[in-house]
Each structure stands twice: as C-alpha cells, then as structure tokens.
VOPAGU-2260 file (C-alpha; in pm, 1 decimal, decimal comma):
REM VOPAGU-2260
SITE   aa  ch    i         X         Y         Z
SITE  UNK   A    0   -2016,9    2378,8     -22,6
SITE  UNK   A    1   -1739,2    2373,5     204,9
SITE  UNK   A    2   -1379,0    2321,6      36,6
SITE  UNK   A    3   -1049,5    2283,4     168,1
SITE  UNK   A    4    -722,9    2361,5     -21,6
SITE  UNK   A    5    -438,8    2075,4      22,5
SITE  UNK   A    6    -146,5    2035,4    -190,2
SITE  UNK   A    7      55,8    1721,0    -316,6
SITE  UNK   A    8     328,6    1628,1     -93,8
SITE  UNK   A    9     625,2    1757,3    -224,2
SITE  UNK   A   10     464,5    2068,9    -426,0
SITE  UNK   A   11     429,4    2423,4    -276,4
SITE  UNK   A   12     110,2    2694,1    -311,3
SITE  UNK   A   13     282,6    2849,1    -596,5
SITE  UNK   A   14     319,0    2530,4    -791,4
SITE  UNK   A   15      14,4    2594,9   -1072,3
SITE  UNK   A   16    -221,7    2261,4   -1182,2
SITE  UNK   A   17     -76,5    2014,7    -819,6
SITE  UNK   A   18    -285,9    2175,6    -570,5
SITE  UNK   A   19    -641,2    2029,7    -535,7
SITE  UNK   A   20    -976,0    2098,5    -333,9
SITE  UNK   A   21   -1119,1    1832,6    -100,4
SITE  UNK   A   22   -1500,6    1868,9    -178,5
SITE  UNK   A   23   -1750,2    1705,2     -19,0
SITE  UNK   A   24   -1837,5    1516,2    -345,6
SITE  UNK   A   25   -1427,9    1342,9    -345,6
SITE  UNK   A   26   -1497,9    1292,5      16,4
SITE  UNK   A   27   -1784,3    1041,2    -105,6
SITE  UNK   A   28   -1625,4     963,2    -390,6
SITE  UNK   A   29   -1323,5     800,0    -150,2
SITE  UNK   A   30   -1539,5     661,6      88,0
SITE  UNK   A   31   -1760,3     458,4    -178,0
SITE  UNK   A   32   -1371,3     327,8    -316,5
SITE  UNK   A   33   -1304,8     228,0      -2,0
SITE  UNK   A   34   -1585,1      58,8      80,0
SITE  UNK   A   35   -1563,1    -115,8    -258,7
SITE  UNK   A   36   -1199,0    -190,5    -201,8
SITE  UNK   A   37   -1328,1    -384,8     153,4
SITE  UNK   A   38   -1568,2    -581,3     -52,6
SITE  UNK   A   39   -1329,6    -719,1    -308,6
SITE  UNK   A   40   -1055,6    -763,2     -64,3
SITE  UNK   A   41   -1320,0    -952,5     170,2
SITE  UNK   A   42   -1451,7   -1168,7    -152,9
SITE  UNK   A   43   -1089,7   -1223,9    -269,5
SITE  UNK   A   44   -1037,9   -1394,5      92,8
SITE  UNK   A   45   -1333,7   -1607,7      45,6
SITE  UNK   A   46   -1268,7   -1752,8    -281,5
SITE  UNK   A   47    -864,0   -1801,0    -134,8
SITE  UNK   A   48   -1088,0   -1997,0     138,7
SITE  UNK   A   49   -1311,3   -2173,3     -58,4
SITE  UNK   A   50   -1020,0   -2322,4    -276,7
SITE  UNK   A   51    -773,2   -2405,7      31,1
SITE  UNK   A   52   -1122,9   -2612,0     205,6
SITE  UNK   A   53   -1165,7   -2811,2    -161,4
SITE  UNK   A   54    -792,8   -2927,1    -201,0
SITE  UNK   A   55    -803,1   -3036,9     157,6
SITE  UNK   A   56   -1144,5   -3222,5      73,0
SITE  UNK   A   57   -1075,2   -3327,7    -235,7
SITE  UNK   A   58   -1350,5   -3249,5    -354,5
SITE  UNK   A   59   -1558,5   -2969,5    -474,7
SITE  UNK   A   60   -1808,0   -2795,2    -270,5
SITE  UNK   A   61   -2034,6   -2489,4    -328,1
SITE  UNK   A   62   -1902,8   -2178,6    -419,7
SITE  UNK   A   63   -1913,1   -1930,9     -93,1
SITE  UNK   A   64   -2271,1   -1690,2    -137,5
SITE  UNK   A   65   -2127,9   -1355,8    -237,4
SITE  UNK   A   66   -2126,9   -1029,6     -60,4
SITE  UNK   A   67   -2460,3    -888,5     -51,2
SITE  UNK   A   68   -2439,8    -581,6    -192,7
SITE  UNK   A   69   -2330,1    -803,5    -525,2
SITE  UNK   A   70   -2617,2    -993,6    -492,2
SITE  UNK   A   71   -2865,1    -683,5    -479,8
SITE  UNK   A   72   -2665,1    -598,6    -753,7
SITE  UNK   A   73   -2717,6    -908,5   -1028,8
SITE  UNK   A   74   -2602,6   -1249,0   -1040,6
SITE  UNK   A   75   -2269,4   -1252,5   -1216,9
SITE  UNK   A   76   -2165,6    -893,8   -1088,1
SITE  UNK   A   77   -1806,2    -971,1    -942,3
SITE  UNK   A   78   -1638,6    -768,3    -700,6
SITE  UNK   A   79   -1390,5    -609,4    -925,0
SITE  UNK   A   80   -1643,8    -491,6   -1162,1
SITE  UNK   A   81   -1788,5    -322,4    -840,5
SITE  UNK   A   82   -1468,3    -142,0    -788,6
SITE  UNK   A   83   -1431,6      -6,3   -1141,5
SITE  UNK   A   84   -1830,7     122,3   -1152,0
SITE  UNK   A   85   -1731,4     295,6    -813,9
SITE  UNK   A   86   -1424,2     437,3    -965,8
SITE  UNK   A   87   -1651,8     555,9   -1281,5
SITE  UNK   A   88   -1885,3     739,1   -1111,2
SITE  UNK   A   89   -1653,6     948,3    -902,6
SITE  UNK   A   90   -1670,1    1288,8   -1183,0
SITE  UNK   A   91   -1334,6    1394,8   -1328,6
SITE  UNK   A   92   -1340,7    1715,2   -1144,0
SITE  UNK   A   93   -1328,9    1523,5    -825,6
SITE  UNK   A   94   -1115,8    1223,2    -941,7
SITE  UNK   A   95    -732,6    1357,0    -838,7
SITE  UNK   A   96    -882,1    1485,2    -505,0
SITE  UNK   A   97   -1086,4    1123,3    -384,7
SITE  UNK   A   98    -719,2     984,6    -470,8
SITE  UNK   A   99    -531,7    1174,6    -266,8
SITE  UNK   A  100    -794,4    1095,1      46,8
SITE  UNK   A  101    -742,5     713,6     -10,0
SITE  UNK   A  102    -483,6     614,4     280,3
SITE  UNK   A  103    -216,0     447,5     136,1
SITE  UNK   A  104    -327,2      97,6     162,0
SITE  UNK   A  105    -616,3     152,9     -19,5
SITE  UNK   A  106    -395,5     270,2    -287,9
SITE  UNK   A  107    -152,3     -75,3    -253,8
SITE  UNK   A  108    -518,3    -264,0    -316,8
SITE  UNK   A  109    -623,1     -39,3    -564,7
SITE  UNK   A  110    -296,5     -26,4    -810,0
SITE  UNK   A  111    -357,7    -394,8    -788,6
SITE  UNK   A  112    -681,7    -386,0    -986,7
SITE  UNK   A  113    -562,3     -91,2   -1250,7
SITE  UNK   A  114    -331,6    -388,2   -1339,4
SITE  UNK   A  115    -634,1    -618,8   -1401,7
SITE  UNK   A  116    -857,9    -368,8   -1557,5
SITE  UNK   A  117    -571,8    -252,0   -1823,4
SITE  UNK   A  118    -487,4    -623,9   -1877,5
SITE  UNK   A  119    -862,9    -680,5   -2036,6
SITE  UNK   A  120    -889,4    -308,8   -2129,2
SITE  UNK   A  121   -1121,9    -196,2   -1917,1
SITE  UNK   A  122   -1197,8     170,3   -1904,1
SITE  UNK   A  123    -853,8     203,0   -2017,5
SITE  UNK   A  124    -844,4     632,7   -2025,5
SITE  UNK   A  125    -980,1     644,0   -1657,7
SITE  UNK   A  126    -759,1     330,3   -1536,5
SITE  UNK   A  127    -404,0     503,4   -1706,5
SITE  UNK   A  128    -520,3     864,8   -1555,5
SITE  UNK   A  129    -559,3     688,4   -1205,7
SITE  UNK   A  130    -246,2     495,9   -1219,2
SITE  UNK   A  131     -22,0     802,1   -1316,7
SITE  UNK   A  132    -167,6     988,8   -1126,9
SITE  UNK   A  133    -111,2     759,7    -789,8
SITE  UNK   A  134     201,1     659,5    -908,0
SITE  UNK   A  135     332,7    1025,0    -907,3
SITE  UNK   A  136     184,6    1151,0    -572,5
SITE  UNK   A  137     318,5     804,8    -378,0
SITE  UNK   A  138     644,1     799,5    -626,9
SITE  UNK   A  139     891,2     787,4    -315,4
SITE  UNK   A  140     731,1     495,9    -104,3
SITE  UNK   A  141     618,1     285,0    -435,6
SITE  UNK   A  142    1026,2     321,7    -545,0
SITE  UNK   A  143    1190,9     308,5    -183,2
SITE  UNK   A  144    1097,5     -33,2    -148,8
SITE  UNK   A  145    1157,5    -374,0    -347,0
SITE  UNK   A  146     790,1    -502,6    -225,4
SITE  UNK   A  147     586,0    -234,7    -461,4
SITE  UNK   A  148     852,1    -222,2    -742,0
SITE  UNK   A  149     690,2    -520,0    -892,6
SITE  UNK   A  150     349,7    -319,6    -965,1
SITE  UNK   A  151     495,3     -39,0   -1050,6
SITE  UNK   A  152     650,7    -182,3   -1335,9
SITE  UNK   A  153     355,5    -393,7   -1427,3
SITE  UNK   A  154     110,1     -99,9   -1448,9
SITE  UNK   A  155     434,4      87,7   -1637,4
SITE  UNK   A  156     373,5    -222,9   -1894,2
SITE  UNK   A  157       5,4    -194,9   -1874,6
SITE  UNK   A  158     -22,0     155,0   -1963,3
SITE  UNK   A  159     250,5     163,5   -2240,5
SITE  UNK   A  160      57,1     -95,9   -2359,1
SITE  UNK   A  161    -278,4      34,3   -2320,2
SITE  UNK   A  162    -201,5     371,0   -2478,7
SITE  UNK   A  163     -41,0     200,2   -2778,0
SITE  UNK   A  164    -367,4      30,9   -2832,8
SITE  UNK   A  165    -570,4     378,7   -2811,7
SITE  UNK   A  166    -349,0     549,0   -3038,7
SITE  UNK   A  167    -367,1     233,1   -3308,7
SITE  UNK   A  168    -793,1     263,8   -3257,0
SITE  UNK   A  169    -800,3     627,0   -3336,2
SITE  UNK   A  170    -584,5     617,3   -3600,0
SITE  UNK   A  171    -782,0     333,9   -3741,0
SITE  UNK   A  172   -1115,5     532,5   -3670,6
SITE  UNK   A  173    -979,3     822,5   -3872,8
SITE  UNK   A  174    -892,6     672,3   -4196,1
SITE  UNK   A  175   -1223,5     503,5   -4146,0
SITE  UNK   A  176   -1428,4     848,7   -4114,3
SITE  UNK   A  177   -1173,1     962,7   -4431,1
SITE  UNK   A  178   -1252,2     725,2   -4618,3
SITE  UNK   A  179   -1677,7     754,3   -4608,3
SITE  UNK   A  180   -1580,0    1131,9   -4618,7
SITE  UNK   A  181   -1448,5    1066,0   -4969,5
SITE  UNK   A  182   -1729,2     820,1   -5087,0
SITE  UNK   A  183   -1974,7    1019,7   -4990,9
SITE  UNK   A  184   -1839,5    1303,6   -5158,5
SITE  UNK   A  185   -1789,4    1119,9   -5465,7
SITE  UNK   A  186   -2123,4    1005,6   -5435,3
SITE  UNK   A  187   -2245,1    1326,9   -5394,1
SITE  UNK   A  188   -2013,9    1551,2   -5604,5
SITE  UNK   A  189   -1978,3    1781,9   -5270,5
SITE  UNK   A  190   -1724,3    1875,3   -5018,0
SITE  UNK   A  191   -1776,3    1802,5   -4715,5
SITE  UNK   A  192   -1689,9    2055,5   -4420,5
SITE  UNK   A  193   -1619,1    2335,1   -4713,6
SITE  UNK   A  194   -1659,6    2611,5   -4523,1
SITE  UNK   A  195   -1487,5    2500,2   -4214,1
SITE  UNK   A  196   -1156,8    2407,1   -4422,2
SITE  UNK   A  197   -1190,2    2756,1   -4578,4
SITE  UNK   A  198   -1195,4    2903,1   -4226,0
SITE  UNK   A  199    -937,7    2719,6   -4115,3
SITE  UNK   A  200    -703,0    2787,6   -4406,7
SITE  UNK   A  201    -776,8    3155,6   -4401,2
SITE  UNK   A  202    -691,2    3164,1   -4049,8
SITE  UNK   A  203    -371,0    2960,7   -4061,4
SITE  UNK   A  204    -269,4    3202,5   -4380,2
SITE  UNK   A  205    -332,6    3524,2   -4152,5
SITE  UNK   A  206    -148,0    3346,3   -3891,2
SITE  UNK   A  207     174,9    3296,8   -4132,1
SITE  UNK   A  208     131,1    3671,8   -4262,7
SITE  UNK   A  209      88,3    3793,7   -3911,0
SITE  UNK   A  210     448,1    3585,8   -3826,3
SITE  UNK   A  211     644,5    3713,4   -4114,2
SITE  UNK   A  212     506,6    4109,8   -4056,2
SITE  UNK   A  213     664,0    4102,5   -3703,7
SITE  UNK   A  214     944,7    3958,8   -3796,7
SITE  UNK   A  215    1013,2    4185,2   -4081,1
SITE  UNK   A  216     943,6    4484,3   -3783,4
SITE  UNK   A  217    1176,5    4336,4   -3525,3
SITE  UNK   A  218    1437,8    4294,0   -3807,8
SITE  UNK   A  219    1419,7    4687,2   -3922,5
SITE  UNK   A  220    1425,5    4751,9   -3519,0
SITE  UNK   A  221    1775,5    4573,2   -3515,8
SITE  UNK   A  222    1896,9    4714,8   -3816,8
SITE  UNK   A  223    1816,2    5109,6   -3662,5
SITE  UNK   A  224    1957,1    5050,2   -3350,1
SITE  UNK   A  225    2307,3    4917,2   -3453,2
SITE  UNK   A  226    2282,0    5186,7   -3696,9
C-alpha cells in the first residue's frame, strides 16, 4: 500500500500526533463522503423544489421519487442517514486523513449535517470527533468570515451539549453497574473483582513507597552537597 505523508496546514514535520498518511483506504473513504454529500445536497434541492411548485399550485402534489441509490437502499432511508452510514464506515485510523482530502466545500456541507446529527444525537462520539477535528484544521477561514461564524458556534453548542449528555449517561451507567455489584454481592456473600482490587491496591501502595524512597534520596543528595 502506497502512503503519502502530508501535514496540517499550519503544523511542521516535527510537530508529533498533526501529521497524517493519505492511504488508499481515506482516499475511498473521501470519495464515498463526497459522493454522499452530492446526493443529499441534490435531494435537499428537490424537496426545496417540490415545496416552491405546491405553494405556487396550491395544492399538494407527489413527493419527488428519491435518488436511486436510496431507493436500492429501503424505503424510508433519507439522504442524511446516507451521509452518516458513509461517515461510519470510514475506520478511525483513516477518519482525520479522508477529512483533510474533502475540499473545502464539502466540509461547508458537511459541518451542516454534524449540526443535525448532534441535534437528535446521532452517533454523537464520531459526529464531536469530526467537528473538532474540521473545525481546527479550517479554524482561519471558518473565523475570517461572518458567513461560517454562525455554524461554528452552533456545532460549539452542539457539542458542549452533546458531551454533557455522554458524561451524565456514563455516570448514570456506573452507579447502575455499582449498584448490582453490591446486590449481587450481598446476595452472594462475595466480592466481586477481589483479586483485581488487591492488585490494584498493592500496586498503587508500591507506587506511594517507590515516591517517598526517591524523595527521601534526592533530599540526603541536597543535604551532602550544601554540606
């Protein structure tokens, strides 16, 4: 596999976890985004279309047929959903790299539907990690001009939001899985995870003991050589 190094604009070689490798796989993985981008832009001016041509009727008419890759696809399967099962099978190795191949108003289009995904909290983790991410590699265009500050601050919103939300589920999930932990050991008269606590303590204990031995050393060190 053939793989070419690029870097963020704005970073240099030397600059560790920015630079990136175009692989063949975020080559796909941009080109199936884009296509899917065309689609929902191309559906989104069809239903504009369809609307305009029934208030100057007055009347309603049927609904355009949709594109027909949706159609091989399943009634009901809307355009945006196609975008965000594109965007989920792109792997996470290749994510960063099949965003930074996406010309830039691919990227207006898709920070336009992160905003609608994280508003129904959809795929939230992927949808945040995307929007960060193009935010920060396209930071000086999005924030030189008035016409993108608008979704910038709405995704800003969104992902506060969003991540709020994922922090209250885990918490919630983990006083959940404490409390069975406890019934069942009540239940059961047993600890559960015993031996893994008892690891875990020993090694945080040798930790502590291993901290206060070197400091003890570099103190006598200090003392010697003013002495």
């Amino acid at each position: 596999m053939e793989n070419d190094e690029f870097i963020l604009p704005g970073e240099t070689n030397k600059e560790v976890g920015l630079a990136t490798l175009k692989t063949i796989e975020s080559l796909k993985g941009a080109e199936s985004i884009i296509e899917a981008l065309d689609i929902w832009r191309e559906e989104k001016l069809k239903l504009a279309e369809h609307e305009a041509t029934q208030k100057a009727l007055g009347k309603e008419i049927p609904p355009p047929p949709p594109h027909i890759m949706l159609q091989a696809l399943g009634s009901g399967y809307t355009a945006e959903r196609f975008v965000l099962e594109s965007l989920r099978k792109v792997s996470a190795s290749d994510l960063e790299a099949m965003l930074l191949l996406l010309p830039f108003d691919y990227v207006q289009k898709l920070l336009s539907l992160l905003v609608y995904y994280l508003d129904r909290f959809q795929s939230p983790e992927l949808c945040v990690k995307c929007a960060v991410f193009l935010i920060k590699i396209h930071h000086g265009v999005l924030t030189s001009s008035h016409q993108y500050l608008n979704i910038v601050e709405q995704l800003r919103t969104c992902c506060i939001d969003t991540v709020e939300k994922l922090r209250n589920n885990v918490g919630f999930n983990l006083a959940g899985l404490k409390l069975i932990r406890r019934q069942i050991e009540e239940q059961n008269d047993v600890i559960l995870f015993a031996d893994a606590t008892q690891k875990l303590s020993s090694n945080e204990t040798k930790k502590r003991k291993k901290g206060k031995s070197s400091a003890t050393i570099l103190t006598i060190k200090g003392t010697s050589a003013l002495a």
